[in-house]
C-alpha positions as CSV (number, residue, x, y, z in Angstrom):
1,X,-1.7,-61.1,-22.1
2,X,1.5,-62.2,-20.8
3,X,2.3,-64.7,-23.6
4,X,1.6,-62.2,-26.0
5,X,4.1,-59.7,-24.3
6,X,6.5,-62.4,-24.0
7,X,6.4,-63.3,-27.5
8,X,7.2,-59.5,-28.8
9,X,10.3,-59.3,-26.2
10,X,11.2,-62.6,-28.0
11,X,10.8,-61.5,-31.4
12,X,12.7,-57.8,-30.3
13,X,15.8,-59.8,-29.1
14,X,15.6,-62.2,-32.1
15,X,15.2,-59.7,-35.1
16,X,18.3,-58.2,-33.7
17,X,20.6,-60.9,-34.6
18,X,19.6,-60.7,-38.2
19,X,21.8,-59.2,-41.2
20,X,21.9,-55.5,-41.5
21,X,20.3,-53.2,-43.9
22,X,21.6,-49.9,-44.0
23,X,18.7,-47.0,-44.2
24,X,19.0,-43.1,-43.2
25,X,16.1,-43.1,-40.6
26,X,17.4,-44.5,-36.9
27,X,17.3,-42.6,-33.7
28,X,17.9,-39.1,-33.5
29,X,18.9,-36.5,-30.5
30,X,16.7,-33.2,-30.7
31,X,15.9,-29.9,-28.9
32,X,17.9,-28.8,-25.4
33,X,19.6,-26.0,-25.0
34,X,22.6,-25.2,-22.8
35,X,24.5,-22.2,-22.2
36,X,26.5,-21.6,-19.0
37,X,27.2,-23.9,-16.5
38,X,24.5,-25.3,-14.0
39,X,22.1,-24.7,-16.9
40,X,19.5,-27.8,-17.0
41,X,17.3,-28.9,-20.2
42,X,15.7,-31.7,-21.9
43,X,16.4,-33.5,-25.2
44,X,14.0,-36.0,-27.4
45,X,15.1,-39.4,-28.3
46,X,13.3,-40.5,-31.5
47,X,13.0,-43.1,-33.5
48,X,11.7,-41.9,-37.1
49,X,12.3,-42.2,-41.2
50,X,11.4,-45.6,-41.2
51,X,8.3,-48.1,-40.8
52,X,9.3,-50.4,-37.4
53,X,8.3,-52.2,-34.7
54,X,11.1,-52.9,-32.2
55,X,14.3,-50.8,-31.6
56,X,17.2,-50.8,-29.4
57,X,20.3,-48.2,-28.8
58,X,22.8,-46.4,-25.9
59,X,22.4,-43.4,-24.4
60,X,26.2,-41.6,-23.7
61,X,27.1,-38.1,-22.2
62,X,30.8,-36.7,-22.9
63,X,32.2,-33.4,-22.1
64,X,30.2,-30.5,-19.8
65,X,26.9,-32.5,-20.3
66,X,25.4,-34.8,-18.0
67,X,22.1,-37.2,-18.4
68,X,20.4,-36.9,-15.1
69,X,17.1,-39.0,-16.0
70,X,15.1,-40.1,-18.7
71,X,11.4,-40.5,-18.9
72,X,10.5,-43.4,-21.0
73,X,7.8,-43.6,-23.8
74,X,4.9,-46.2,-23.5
75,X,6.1,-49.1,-25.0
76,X,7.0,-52.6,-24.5
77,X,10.2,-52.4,-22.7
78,X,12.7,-54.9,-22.0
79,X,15.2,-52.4,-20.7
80,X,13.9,-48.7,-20.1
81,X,16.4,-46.0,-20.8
82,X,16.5,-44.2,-17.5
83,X,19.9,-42.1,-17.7
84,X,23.1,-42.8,-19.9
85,X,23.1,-46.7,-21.1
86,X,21.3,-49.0,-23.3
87,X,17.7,-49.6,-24.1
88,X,15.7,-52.2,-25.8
89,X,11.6,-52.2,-26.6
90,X,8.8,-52.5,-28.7
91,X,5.7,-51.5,-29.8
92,X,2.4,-53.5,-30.2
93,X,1.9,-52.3,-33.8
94,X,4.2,-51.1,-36.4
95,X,4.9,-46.9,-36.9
96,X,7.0,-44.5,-38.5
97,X,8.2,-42.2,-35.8
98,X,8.8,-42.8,-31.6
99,X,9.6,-40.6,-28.8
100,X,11.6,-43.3,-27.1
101,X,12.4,-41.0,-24.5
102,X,12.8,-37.6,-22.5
103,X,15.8,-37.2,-21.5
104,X,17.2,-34.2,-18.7
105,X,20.4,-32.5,-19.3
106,X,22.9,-30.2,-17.4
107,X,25.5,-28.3,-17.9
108,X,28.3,-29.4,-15.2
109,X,30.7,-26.8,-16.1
110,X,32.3,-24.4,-19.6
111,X,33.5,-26.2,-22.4
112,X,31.9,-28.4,-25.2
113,X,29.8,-31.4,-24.6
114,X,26.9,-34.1,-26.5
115,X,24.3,-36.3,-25.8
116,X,24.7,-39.3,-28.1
117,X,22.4,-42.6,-29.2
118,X,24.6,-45.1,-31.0
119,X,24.3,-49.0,-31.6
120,X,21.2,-48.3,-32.8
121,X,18.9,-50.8,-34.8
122,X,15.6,-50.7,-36.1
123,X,13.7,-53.3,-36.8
124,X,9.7,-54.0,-38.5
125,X,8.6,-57.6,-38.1
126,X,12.2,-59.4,-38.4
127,X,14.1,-57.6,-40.5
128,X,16.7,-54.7,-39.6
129,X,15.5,-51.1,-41.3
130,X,17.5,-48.6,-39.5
131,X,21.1,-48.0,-37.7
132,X,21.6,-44.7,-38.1
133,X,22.8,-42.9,-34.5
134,X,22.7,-39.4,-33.7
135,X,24.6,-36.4,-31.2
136,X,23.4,-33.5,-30.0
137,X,26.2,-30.7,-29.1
138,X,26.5,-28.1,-27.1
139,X,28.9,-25.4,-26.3
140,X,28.9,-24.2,-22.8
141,X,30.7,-20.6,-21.9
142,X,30.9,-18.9,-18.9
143,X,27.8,-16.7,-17.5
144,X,28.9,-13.5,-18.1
145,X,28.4,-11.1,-14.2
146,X,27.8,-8.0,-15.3
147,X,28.4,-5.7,-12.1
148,X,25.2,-5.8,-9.8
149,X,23.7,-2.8,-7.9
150,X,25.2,0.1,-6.7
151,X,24.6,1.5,-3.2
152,X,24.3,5.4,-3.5
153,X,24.8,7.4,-0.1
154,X,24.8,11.0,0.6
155,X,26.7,13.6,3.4
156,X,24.5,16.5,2.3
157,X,21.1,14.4,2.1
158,X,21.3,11.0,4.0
159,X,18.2,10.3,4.0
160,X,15.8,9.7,1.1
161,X,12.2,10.6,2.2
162,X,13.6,13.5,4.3
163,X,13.9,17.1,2.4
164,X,16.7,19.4,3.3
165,X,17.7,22.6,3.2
166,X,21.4,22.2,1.4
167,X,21.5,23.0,-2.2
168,X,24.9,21.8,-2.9
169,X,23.9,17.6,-3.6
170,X,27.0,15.5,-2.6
171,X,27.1,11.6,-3.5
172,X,29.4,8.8,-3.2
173,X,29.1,5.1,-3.9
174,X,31.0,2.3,-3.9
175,X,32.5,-0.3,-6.7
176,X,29.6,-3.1,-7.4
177,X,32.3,-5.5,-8.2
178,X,36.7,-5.6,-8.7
179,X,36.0,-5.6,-12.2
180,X,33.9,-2.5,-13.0
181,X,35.5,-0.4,-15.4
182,X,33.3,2.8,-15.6
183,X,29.7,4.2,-14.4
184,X,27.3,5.9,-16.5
185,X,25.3,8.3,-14.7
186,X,23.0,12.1,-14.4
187,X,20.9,14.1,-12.4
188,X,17.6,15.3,-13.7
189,X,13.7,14.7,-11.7
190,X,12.7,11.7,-13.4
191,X,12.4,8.7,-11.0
192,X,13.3,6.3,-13.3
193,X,15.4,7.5,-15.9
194,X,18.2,5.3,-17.7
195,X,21.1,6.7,-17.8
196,X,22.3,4.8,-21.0
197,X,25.3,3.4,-22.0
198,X,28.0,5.5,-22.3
199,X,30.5,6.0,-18.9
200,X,30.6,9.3,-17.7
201,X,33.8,8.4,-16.0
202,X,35.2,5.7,-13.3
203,X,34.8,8.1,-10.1
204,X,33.3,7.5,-6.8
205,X,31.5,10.6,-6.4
206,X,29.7,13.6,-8.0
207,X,29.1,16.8,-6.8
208,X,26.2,19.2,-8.1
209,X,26.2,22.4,-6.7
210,X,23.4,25.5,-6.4
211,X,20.3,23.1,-7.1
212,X,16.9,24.6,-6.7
213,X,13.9,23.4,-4.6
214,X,12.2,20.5,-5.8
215,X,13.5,16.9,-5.8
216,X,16.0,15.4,-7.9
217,X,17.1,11.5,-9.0
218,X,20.7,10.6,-9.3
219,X,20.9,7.9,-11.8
220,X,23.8,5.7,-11.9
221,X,24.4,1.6,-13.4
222,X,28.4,0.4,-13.7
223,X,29.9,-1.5,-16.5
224,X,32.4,-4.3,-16.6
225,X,33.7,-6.8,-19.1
226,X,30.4,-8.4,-19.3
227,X,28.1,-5.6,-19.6
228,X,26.6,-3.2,-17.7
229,X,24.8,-3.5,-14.5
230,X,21.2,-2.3,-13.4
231,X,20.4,1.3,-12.6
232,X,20.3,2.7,-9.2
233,X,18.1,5.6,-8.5
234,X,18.8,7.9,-5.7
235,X,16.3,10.6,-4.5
236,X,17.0,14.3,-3.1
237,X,14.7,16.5,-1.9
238,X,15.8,20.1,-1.5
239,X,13.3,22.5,0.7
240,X,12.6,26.2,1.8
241,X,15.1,27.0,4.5
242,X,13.3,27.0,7.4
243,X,12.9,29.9,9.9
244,X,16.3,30.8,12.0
245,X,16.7,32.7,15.2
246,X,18.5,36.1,14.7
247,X,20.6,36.5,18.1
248,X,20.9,40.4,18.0
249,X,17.5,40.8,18.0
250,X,15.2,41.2,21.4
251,X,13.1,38.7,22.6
252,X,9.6,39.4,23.2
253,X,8.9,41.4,26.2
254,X,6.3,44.3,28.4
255,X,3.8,40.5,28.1
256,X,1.1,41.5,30.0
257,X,-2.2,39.4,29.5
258,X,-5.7,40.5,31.5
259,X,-9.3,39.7,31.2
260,X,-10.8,41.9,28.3
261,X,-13.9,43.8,28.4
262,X,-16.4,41.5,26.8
263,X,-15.2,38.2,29.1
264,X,-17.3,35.0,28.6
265,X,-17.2,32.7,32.0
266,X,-19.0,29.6,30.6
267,X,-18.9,27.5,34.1
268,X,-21.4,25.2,32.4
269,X,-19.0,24.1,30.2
270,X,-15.6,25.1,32.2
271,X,-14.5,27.3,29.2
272,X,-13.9,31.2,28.8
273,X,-13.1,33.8,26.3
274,X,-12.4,37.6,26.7
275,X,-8.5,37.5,27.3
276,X,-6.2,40.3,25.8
277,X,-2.6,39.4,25.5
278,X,-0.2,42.2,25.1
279,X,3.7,43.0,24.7
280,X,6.4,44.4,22.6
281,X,8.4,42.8,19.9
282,X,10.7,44.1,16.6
283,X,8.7,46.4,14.9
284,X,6.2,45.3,12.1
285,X,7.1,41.4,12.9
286,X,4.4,39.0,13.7
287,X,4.2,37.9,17.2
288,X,3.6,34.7,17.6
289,X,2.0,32.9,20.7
290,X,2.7,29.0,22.1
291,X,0.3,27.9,25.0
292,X,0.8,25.2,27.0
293,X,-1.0,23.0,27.2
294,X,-2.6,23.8,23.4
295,X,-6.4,24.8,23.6
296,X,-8.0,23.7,20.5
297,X,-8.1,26.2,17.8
298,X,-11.0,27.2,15.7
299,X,-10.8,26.5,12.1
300,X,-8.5,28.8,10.3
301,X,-7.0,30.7,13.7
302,X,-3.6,31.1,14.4
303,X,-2.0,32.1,17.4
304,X,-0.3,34.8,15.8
305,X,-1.0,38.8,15.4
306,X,1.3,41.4,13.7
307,X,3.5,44.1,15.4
308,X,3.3,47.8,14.5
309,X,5.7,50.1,13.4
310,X,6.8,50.5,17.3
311,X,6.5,46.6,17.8
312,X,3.3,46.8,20.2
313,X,0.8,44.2,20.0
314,X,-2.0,42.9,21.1
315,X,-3.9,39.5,20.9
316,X,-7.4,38.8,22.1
317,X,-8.3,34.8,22.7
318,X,-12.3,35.4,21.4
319,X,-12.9,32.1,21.1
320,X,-13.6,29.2,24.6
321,X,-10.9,27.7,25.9
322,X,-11.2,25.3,29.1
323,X,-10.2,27.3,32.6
324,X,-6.9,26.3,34.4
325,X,-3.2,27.3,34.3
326,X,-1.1,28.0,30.9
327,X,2.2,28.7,29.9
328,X,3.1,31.4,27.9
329,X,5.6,32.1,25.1
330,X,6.3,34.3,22.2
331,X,8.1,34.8,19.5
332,X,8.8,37.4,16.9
333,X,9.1,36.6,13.0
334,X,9.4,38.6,9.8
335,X,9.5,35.6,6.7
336,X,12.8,33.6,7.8
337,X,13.8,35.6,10.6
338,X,13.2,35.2,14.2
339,X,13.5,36.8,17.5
340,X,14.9,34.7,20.3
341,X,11.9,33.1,22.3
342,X,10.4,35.6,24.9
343,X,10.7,34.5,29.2
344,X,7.3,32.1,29.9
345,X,5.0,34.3,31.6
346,X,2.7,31.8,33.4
347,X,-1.3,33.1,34.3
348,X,-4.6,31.0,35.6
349,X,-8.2,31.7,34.5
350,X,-10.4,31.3,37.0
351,X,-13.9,31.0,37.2
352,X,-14.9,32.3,40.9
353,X,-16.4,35.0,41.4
354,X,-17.5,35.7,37.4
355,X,-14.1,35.1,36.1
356,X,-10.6,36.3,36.4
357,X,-6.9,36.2,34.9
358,X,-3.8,36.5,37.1
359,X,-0.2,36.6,36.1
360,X,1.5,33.7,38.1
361,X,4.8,35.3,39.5
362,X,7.9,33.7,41.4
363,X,6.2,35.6,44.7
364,X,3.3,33.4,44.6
365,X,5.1,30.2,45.4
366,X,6.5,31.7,48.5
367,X,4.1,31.1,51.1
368,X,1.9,34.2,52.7
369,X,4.5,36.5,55.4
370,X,3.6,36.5,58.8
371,X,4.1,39.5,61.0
372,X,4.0,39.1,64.8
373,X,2.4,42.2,66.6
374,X,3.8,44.0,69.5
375,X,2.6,43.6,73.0
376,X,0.0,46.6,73.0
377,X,-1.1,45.4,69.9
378,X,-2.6,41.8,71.2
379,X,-5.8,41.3,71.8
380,X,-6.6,41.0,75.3
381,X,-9.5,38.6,76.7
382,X,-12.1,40.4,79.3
383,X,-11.3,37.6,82.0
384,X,-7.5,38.1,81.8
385,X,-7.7,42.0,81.9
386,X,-9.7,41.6,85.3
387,X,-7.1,39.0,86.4
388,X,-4.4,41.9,85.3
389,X,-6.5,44.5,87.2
390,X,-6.9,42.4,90.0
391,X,-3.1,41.7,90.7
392,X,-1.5,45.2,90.2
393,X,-4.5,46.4,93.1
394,X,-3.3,43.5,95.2
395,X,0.6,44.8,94.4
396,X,-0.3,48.5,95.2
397,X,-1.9,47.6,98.9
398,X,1.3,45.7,99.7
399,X,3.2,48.4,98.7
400,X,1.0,51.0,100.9
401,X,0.9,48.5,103.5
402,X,4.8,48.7,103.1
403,X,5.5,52.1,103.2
404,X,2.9,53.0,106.2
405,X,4.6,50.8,108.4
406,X,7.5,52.2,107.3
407,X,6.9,55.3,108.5
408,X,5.1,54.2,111.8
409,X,8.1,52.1,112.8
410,X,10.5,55.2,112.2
411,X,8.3,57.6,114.2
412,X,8.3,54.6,116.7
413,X,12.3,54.6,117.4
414,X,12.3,58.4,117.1
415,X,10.0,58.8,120.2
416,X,12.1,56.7,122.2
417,X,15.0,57.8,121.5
418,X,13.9,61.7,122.7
């Protein structure tokens, strides 16, 4: 096998020295494309338009192109083409076309550019059949950078998946590049309209005023020499005002709560029901009751009963919730308007005794007043009365015993002295 290897590369190098015939077919550069700079591709080098057997040429680059490798055909090489440079092979039986080679091609910068095979020769069993070279050319311009994405913000709605009450939308962005020359942009609730190709104008910000509930998408791409940029899509979401606190109204007030009528004292479970809360708010508003901690609330039941015409009213908690302490607060509402919050009113259910509900004042932190009794009003042990009895008979014999001698000693002197 060797010999017979040997023997072709012999014949390759030989038929090469032989006169030349001049024929159309040769080795030809086909396919690639390149563009803009740092683009990569591949071209074919082929032998073709003749009948041959052995072949031989040199790769070249010029301008912005560049061979970075070639992948070789199966053949009988003597020198494989690898990158720019010459080759030389055969092939074990005669043919018509070739792919000598793959090679890999890139763009290094703008500009024109080729990939060339010349000294070319074809040969088929001796003689020379082909010598025809090829170039393939390319012309490589500049990416074009159309501007890239713009970054939308908003004073009046910052945030995106947050709603707001302001319907006056307020938006600002900033240039995508030096080199944008206009935006084209709208407002509409589409997520992902386009907002074509015509510029609205070259400003930084739009302002859309009196907007309606719902949520809106403000649409914007930028334009430049090279084209126009992608489409940003902003989101607003505009909601129901919510509820606001009317200062010149009264708070809730009169709160009285007590155990009602029909009072369940579940001690099994710790639970009870049966308590009337009462008070006064702004006539015809709904009063509406936060406890603390929460009890959990039967399905559909609010915490929440409506004034009458005088503003009385009166809430009744028919439904078990577990004894112990609670705050109290309420607040009056009519639609969007709202009383100030009422004072908290704390109260304890308790479950000695059948059941009861007290009202938590500032008294009952102050501990119970002691009152000291007077003298006569102490109570007075049997032994210590006799001891008292005792003593003051002891005191009145000394005082008798006192004044009789007294009186003896003066009748005494008065004797003698007559």
């Amino acid at each position: 096998m060797k010999r017979t290897v040997t023997k072709l590369f012999l014949v390759a190098l030989t038929i090469f020295a032989l006169p030349s015939i001049t024929h159309a077919a040769g080795i030809s550069v086909s396919g690639g494309s390149l563009k803009y700079p740092g683009n990569t591709s591949s071209v074919s080098i082929t032998a073709s338009g003749t009948t041959f057997n052995a072949f031989q040429g040199t790769i070249s680059a010029s301008g912005s192109v560049q061979v970075t490798s070639c992948s070789a055909g199966s053949a009988l090489w003597v020198t494989q083409p690898t990158g720019t440079g010459g080759f030389v092979g055969a092939l074990t039986s005669s043919a018509s076309s070739f792919r000598i080679a793959t090679c890999y091609i890139k763009a290094t910068g703008t500009g024109s550019g080729s990939v060339s095979v010349s000294s070319v020769q074809l040969a088929n069993n001796g003689p020379i059949v082909a010598t025809g070279g090829d170039s393939r050319s390319f012309s490589i311009v500049r990416q074009p950078t159309p501007p890239g994405t713009i970054n939308v913000s908003s004073s009046s709605h910052p945030d995106q998946n947050t709603p707001y009450e302001a319907t006056t939308i307020v938006l600002n962005w900033a240039a995508p590049t030096t080199t944008t020359t206009g935006y084209a942009y709208l407002l509409d609730q589409a997520d992902a309209t386009d907002p074509g190709t015509t510029i609205t104008n070259n400003n930084l910000a739009m302002t859309y005023a009196d907007q309606a509930i719902g949520t809106y998408y403000f649409h914007i791409k930028a334009k430049n020499g090279d084209g126009w940029g992608p489409a940003t899509h902003f989101k607003v979401t505009i909601k129901e005002p919510d509820p606001k606190i009317k200062d010149t109204l009264k708070k809730p007030r009169n709160i009285v709560i007590a155990k009602a009528t029909k009072f369940i004292n579940n001690v099994k479970d710790g639970t009870f029901s049966g308590v009337i809360i009462t008070g006064v708010t702004e006539p015809n508003f709904s009063a509406n009751l936060t406890l603390t901690p929460m009890p959990t609330l039967p399905e559909n039941k609010l915490l929440s009963v409506k004034a009458d015409s005088s503003g009385k009213f009166s809430y009744t908690i028919d439904f078990p919730i577990p004894a112990g302490r609670y705050a109290l607060t309420i607040q009056g509402q009519d639609n969007k308007i709202l009383t100030p919050i009422s004072d908290i009113v704390f109260f304890e259910i308790s479950q000695n005794n059948g059941g009861s509900v007290d009202t938590i004042t500032s008294a009952d932190r102050l501990p119970p007043k002691v009152i000291k009794p007077k003298w006569y009003q102490k109570e007075v042990s049997v032994k210590a009365l006799l001891f008292s009895i005792t003593g003051l008979i002891l005191l009145i014999a000394i005082v008798v015993v006192i004044v009789i001698k007294k009186n003896y000693l003066k009748n005494f002197f008065k004797k003698q002295t007559n």
